[in-house]
C-alpha positions in Angstrom: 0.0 0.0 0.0 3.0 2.5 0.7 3.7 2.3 -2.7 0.6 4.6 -3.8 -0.5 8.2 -3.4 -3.6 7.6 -1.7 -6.9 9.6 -2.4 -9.6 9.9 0.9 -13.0 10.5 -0.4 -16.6 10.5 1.9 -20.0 9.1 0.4 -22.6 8.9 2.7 -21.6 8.1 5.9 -18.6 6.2 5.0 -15.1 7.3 4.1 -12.7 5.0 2.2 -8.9 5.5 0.7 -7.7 4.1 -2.3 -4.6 4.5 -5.0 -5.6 7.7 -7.1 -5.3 6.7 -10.8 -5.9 8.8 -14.4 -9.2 7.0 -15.4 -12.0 4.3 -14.5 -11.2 1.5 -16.2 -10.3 -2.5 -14.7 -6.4 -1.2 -14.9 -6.8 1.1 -11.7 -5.2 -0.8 -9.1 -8.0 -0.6 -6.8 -11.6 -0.5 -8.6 -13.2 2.8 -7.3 -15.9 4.1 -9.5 -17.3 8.2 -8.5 -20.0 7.9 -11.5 -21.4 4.8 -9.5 -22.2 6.5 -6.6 -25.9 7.0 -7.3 -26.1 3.7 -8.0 -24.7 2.8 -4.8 -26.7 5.3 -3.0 -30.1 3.7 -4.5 -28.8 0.4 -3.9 -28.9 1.3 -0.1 -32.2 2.9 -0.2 -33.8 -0.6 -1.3 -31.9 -3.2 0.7 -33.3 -0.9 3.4 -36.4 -1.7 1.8 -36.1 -5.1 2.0 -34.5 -5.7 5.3 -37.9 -4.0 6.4 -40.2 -6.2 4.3 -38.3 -9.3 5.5 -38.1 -7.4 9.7 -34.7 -9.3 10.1 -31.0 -9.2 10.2 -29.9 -9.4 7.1 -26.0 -10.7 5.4 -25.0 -9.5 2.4 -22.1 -10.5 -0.3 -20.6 -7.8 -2.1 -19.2 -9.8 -5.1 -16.5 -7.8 -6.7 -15.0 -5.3 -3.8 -12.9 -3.1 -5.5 -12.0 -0.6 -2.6 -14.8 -1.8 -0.5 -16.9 0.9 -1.0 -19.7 -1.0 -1.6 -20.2 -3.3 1.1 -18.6 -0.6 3.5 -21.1 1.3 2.8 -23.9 -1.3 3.5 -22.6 -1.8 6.5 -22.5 1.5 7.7 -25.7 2.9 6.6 -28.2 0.3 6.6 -30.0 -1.0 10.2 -30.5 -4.5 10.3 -27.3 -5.4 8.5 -25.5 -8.7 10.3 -22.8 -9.8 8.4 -21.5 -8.5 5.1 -18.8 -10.5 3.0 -16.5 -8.5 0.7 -14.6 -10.4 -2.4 -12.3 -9.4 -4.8 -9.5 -11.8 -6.6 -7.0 -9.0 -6.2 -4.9 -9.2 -3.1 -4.5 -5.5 -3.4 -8.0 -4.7 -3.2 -8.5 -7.2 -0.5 -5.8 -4.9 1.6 -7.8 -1.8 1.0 -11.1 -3.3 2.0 -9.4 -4.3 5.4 -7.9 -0.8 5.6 -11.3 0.6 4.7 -13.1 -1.6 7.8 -10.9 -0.2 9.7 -11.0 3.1 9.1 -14.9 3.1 9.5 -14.3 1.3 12.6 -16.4 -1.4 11.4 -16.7 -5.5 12.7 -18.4 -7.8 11.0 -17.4 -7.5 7.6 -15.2 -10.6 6.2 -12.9 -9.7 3.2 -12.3 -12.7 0.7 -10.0 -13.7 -2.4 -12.0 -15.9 -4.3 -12.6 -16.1 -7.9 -16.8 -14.6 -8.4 -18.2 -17.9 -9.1 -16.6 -20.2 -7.1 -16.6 -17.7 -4.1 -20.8 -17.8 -4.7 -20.6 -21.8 -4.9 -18.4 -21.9 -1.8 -21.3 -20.3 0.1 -24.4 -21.8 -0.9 -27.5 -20.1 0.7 -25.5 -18.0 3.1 -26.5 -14.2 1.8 -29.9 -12.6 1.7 -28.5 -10.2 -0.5 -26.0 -10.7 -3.3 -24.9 -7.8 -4.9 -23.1 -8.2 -8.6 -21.5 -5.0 -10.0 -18.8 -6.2 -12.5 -16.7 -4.0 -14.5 -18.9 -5.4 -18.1 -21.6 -8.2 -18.0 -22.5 -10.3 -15.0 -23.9 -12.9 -17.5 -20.8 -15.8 -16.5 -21.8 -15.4 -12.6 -25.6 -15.7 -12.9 -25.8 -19.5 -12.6 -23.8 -19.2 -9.7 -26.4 -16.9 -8.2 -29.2 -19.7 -9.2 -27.4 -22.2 -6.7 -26.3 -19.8 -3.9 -29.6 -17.8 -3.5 -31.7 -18.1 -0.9 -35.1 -18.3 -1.3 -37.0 -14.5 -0.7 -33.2 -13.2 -1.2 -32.4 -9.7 -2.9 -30.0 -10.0 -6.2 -28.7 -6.7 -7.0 -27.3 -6.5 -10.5 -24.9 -4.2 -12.9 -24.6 -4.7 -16.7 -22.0 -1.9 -17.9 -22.1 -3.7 -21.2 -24.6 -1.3 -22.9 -23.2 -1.0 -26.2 -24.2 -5.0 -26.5 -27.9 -5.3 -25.0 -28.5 -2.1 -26.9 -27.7 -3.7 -30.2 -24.9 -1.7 -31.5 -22.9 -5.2 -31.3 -25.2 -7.7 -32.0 -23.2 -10.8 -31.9 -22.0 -10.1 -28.2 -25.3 -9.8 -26.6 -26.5 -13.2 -28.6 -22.9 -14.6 -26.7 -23.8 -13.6 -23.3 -27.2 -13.2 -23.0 -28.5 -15.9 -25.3 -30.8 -13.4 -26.9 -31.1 -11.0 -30.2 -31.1 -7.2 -29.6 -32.5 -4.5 -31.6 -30.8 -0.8 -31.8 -34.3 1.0 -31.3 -35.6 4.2 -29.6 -36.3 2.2 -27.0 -33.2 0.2 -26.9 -32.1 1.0 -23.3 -35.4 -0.7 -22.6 -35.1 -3.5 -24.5 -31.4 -4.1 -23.4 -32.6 -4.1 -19.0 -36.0 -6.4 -20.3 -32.7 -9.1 -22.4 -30.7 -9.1 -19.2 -34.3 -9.2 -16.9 -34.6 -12.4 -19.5 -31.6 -14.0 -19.1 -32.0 -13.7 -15.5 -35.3 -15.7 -15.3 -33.8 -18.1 -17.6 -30.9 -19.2 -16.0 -32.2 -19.2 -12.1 -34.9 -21.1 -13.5 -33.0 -24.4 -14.2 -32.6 -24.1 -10.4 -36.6 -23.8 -10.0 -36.2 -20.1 -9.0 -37.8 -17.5 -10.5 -37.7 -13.5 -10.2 -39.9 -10.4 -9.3 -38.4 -7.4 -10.5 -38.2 -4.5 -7.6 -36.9 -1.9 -9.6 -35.0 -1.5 -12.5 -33.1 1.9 -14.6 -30.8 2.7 -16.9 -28.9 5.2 -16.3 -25.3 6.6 -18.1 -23.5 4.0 -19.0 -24.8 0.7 -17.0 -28.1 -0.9 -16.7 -28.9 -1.8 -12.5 -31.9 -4.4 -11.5 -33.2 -5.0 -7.8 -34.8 -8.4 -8.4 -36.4 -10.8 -5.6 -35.8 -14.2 -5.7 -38.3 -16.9 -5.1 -38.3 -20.8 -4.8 -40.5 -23.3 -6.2 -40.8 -25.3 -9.6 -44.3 -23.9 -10.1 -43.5 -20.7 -9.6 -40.4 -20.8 -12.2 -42.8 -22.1 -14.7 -45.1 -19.7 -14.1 -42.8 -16.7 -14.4 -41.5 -18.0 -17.3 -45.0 -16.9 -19.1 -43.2 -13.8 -19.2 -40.4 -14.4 -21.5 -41.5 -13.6 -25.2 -40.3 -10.7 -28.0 -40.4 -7.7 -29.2 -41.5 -6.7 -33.0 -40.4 -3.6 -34.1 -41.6 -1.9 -37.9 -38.7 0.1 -38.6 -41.0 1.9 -41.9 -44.3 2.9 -39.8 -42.6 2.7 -36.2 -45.3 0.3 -35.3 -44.0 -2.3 -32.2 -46.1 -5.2 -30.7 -45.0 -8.1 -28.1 -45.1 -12.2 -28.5 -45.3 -13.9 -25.3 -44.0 -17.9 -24.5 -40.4 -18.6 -25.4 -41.3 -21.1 -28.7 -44.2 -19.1 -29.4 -44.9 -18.1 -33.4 -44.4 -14.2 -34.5 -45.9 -12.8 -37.2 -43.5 -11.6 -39.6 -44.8 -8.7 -41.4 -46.1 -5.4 -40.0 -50.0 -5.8 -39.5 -50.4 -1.8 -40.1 -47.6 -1.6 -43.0 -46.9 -4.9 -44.9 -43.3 -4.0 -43.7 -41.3 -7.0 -42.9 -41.0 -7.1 -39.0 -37.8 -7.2 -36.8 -37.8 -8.9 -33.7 -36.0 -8.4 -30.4 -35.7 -11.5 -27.6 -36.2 -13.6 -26.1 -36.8 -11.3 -23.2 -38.8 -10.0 -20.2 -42.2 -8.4 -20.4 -43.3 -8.7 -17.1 -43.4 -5.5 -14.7 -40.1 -4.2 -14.4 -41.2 -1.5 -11.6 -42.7 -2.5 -8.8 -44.3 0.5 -7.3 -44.8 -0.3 -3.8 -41.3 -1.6 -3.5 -40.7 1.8 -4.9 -42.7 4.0 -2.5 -40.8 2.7 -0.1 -37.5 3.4 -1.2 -38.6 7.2 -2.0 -39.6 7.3 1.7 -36.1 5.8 3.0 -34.6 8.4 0.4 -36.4 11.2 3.0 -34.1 10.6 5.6 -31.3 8.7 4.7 -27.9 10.8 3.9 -27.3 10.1 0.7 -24.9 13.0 -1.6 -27.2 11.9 -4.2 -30.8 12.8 -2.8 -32.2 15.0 -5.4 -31.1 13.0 -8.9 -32.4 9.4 -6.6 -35.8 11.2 -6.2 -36.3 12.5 -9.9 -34.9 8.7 -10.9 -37.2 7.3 -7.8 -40.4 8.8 -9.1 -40.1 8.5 -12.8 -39.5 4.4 -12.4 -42.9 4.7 -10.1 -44.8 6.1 -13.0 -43.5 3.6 -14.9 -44.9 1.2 -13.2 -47.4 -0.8 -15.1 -46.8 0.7 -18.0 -47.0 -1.0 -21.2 -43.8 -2.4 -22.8 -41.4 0.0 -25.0 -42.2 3.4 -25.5 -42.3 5.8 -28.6 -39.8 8.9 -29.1 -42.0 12.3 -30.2 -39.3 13.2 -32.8 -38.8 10.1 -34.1 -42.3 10.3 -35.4 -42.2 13.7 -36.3 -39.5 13.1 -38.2 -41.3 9.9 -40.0 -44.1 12.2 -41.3 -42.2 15.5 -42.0 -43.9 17.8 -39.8 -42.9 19.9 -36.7 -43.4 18.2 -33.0 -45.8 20.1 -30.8 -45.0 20.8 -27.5 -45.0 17.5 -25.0 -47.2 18.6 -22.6 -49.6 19.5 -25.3 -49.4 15.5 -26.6 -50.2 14.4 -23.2 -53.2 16.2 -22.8 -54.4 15.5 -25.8 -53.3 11.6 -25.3 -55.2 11.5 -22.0 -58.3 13.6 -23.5 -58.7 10.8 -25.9 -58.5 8.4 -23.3 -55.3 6.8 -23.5 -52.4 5.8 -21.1 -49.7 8.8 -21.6 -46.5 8.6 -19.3 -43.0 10.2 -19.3 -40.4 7.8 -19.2 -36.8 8.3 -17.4 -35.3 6.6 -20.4 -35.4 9.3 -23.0 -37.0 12.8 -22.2 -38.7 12.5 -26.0 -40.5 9.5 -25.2 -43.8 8.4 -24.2 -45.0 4.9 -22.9 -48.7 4.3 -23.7 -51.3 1.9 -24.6 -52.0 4.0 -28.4 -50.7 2.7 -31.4 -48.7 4.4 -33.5 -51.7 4.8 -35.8 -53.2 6.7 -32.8 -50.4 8.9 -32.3 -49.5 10.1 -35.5 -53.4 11.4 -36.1 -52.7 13.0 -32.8 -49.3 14.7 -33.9 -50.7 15.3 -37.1 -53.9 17.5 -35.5 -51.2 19.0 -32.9 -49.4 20.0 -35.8 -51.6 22.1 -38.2 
């Protein structure tokens, strides 16, 4: 450690020192990322959450240390916390996260040097929260989750792999994910409902199945708070929500397939257009808002750096909630038919005069989730418009 100039830096409650470096990236020789601190600081609002719902001490592995910020934190600023497990292959990060305990004046908290996946194997239903935020996919550890999690556990999971469960590379996100993306307006979307998917998937060979807390994408990562349950009909049931998404890229029109093996049309029923198709995926709810509700009210009084930006995520997601799937961007369809978009608010109103669902999304300030078609909203753009 003496070989480093060490940076100090306080989130939260919690201080922690690491080696100062030029950039993020898996070369810094202690994993500290500052542009993950919201996420961090939501991920603490809803373990909160579900230590209350489950009114018990709770133990928590923190998969991939880094500095130790993570599990630190947890530690620190959650009640109801009992024992928190930080791993990291590095011996040098393992060092820090000692140093780090320390420095909080922390017990309790067990620093490991495991490789992710055998670490998770190794200690088989011993964590009521796991907690994956990889530096790229967490697809290779996910079937290690299926055979440590408990049941009514908490998995907290990163993908900072955007670029491939967005579709700009296709062939990666069929590698690790098993599914086909589409780069769409919606695509940030479409990427959290592929890994939502994959996660169903693979827990289900261990007859567990999900309920999605919460889930946002935000920057450059995609984060889900998903509960896990036991039971082989329950796996089979959730499984009823894996299907596709078909996307008309000539008329913008979009419509869903349920069941894994199920037949999609190919063409566009409004168009003719030949239909592209996005999955297999998940199009159950990905917001839950009473798990959210709660997590705005922890966000009242927790201290968190972060408040403000958690609330305007916090309370976008609960809108969400229920929505239908995908969403569609104002300008995109503007642009489609040549004409000028009218104000948003102005769309709303008139979407909701008509009688139809009309709902901002945090994905994209442009788009719209609702239950019109795209036959319905470009009469509506087109009336705005003369």
């Amino acid at each position: 450690m003496d070989e480093y100039k060490i940076k100090q830096i306080e989130e939260g409650l919690t201080k922690i020192e690491f080696p100062e470096f030029d950039k993020v990236s898996s070369d810094a020789p202690v994993f500290y990322n500052p542009h993950m601190e919201l996420n961090r600081d939501l991920s603490i609002l809803a373990i909160q959450v579900f230590q209350k719902q489950e009114d018990r001490e709770i133990d928590i592995c923190d998969l991939f240390g880094g500095s130790g910020i993570r599990g630190i934190r947890y530690k620190n600023e959650i009640n109801g916390v009992g024992n928190v497990a930080i791993n990291d292959i590095s011996e040098l990060a393992n060092e820090y996260e000692q140093h780090n305990i320390k420095l909080n004046g922390l017990d309790n908290i067990d620093v490991f040097q495991h490789d992710a996946s055998m670490f998770l194997r190794m200690k088989r239903g011993e964590f009521d929260v796991i907690d994956i935020d990889p530096f790229g996919t967490p697809s290779p550890f996910l079937d290690s989750v299926g055979y440590c999690a408990r049941r009514n556990s908490l998995l907290c999971v990163t993908a900072t792999d955007t670029s491939a469960l967005c579709g700009t590379y296709k062939e990666p996100c069929i590698r690790k994910y098993n599914a086909k993306p589409y780069k769409s307006e919606y695509c940030h979307e479409n990427g959290i409902r592929i890994l939502a998917g994959f996660v169903a998937l693979t827990l289900a060979k261990y007859s567990k199945c999900i309920e999605i807390q919460m889930s946002h994408s935000t920057e450059h990562y995609m984060r889900l708070y998903i509960k896990i349950k036991k039971g082989s009909k329950k796996s089979d049931e959730s499984l009823k929500n894996i299907g596709y998404i078909s996307h008309c890229k000539n008329c913008l029109h979009r419509q869903t397939t349920t069941g894994l093996a199920s037949a999609i049309e190919e063409t566009c029923p409004i168009c003719g257009e030949k239909l592209i198709h996005a999955g297999p995926l998940w199009l159950g709810d990905i917001q839950n808002a009473e798990f959210i509700e709660k997590m705005i009210d922890e966000n009242n009084y927790k201290k968190i750096n972060s408040e403000k930006e958690a609330l305007k995520l916090l309370n976008s997601c609960l809108l969400e909630a229920k929505a239908p799937a995908t969403f569609f961007d104002v300008h995109a369809i503007c642009k489609s038919l040549k004409i000028s978009a009218p104000k948003l608010d102005r769309i709303f109103d008139e979407m909701k005069n008509k009688g139809f669902i009309a709902i901002k999304t945090h994905y994209n300030p442009l788009g719209i989730k609702t239950d019109a078609n795209i036959e319905d909203i470009k009469k509506i753009l087109i009336d705005l418009s003369k």
